[in-house]
Structure formats: structure tokens, C-alpha cells
N, C-alpha and C positions, 0 to 999 in steps of 0.2 A: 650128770644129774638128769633124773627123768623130765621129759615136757611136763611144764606142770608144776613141778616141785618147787617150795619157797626154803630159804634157808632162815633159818633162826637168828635172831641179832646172839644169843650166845655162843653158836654157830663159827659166826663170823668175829665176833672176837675172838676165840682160841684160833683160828686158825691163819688171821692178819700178823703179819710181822711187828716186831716191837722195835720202831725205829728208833726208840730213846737207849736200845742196847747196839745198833747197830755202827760199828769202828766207823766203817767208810764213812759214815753220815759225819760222824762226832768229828773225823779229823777232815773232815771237806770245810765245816760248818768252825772248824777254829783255824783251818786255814785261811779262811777267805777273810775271817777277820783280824787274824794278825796281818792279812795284805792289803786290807783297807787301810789299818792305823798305818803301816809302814808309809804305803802309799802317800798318805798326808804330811807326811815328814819329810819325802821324797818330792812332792809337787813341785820347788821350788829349782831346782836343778831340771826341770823339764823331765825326767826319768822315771819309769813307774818299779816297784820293786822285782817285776819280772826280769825288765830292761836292764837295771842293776846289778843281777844278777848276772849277766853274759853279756851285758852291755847292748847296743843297737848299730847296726848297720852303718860306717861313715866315722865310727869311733874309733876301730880301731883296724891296723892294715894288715896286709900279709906281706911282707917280702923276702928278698933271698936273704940266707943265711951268709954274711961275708965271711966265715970260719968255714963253712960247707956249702959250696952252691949247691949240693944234691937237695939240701935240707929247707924248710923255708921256717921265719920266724914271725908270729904275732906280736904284734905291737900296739900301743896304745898312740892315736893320734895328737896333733895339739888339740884339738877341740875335747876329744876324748877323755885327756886325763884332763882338761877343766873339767868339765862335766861330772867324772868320777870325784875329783877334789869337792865339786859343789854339794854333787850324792851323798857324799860319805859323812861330812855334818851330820845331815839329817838323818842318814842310818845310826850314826850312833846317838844320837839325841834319840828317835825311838830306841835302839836297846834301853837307856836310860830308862826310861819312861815307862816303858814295859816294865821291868823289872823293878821300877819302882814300884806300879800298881800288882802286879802279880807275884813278885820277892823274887831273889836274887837267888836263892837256891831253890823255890821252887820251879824257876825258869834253867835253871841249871839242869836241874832232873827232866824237865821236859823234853829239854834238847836232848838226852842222854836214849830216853825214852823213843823219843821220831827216829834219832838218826839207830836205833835198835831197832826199830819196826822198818826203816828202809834197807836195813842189812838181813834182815829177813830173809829165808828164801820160803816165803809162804807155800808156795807147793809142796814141798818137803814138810814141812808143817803137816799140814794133810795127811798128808800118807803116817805119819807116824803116830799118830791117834788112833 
């Protein structure tokens, strides 16, 4: 743009991003809220629903495989599976919850929908446009 130059506020609207159409934004912005509510379901077991998800550190072990010592096997601690017995309430009380507020098969499509957008191979997308 020349020294000097002012842009036009119509300008600058056509040419800003419309971030009410933008995925990334949409599915960050419903992610972080379905992992709040999870979360709040999840307080009470100490576990946040990341944690839940793969568990934390001290949960669970690794040892030899007594069938294969080449092999080794993950395992769930005693603390561990309390912890997941105490999570696991509370995760399904939020599905509950959820799907009460949002229905049962529109949550059903949703999940159909994510776990289709995470089998994506978006680059290949691209190219074929």
C-alpha cells in the first residue's frame, strides 16, 4: 500500500476473514466446551477429562509380559483403576446430561461427524478441488 494511503472501512470488511464460517474456530470453541462440562463431572475423581482420557502418570504400569518376556504389558494400577472406577460415573453422568440437553441422536450424528472429520486426510481434500 502507498505511504499515505488510507483503506476504506468497506475495504476492510470484504477483505477480514468471516470467522463465524471458520471450522477450526467452530470445532475449538465446541470443544473446549464440551471439556469444561466433562470436566465438571470429572472434578470429583481428581481427573480432568484430558487425564481420563490416557489416564496420568502413577496410574498405570508397564511390566514384563509373563507369556513373552520380549513383550512388555500396560496395566492399570490399584490407585489407577479406583480413580478410573471413580471417573467413569461422572463421564457417563455427562454423556447423560449431554444428550439429554442436546438429544440422543443429534449427539449421535455429531460424534459420526468429528470422528469423520478426524479420518479426513484434509490434504488430499485440497488437492482434489
Amino acid at each position: 500500500m502507498p505511504r499515505g494511503a488510507q483503506l476504506k472501512s468497506d475495504q476492510l470488511k470484504s477483505d477480514q476473514p468471516k470467522f463465524e464460517v471458520c471450522n477450526c474456530l467452530a470445532l475449538r470453541q465446541a470443544n473446549r466446551h464440551v471439556t469444561q462440562f466433562y470436566d465438571r463431572f470429572l472434578a470429583s475423581s481428581g481427573l480432568r477429562t484430558t487425564q481420563f482420557s490416557i489416564l496420568i502418570k502413577g496410574l498405570i504400569e508397564i511390566v514384563q509380559d509373563p507369556a513373552d518376556r520380549r513383550s512388555k504389558v500396560v496395566r492399570l494400577t490399584e490407585t489407577g483403576a479406583a480413580r478410573l472406577r471413580a471417573a467413569r460415573a461422572g463421564w457417563t453422568q455427562a454423556q447423560k446430561d449431554f444428550e439429554a440437553a442436546f438429544g440422543g441422536g443429534r449427539a449421535a450424528r455429531l460424534r459420526d461427524l468429528l470422528h469423520a472429520v478426524a479420518a479426513t486426510e484434509l490434504g488430499a481434500a485440497a488437492a482434489a478441488d
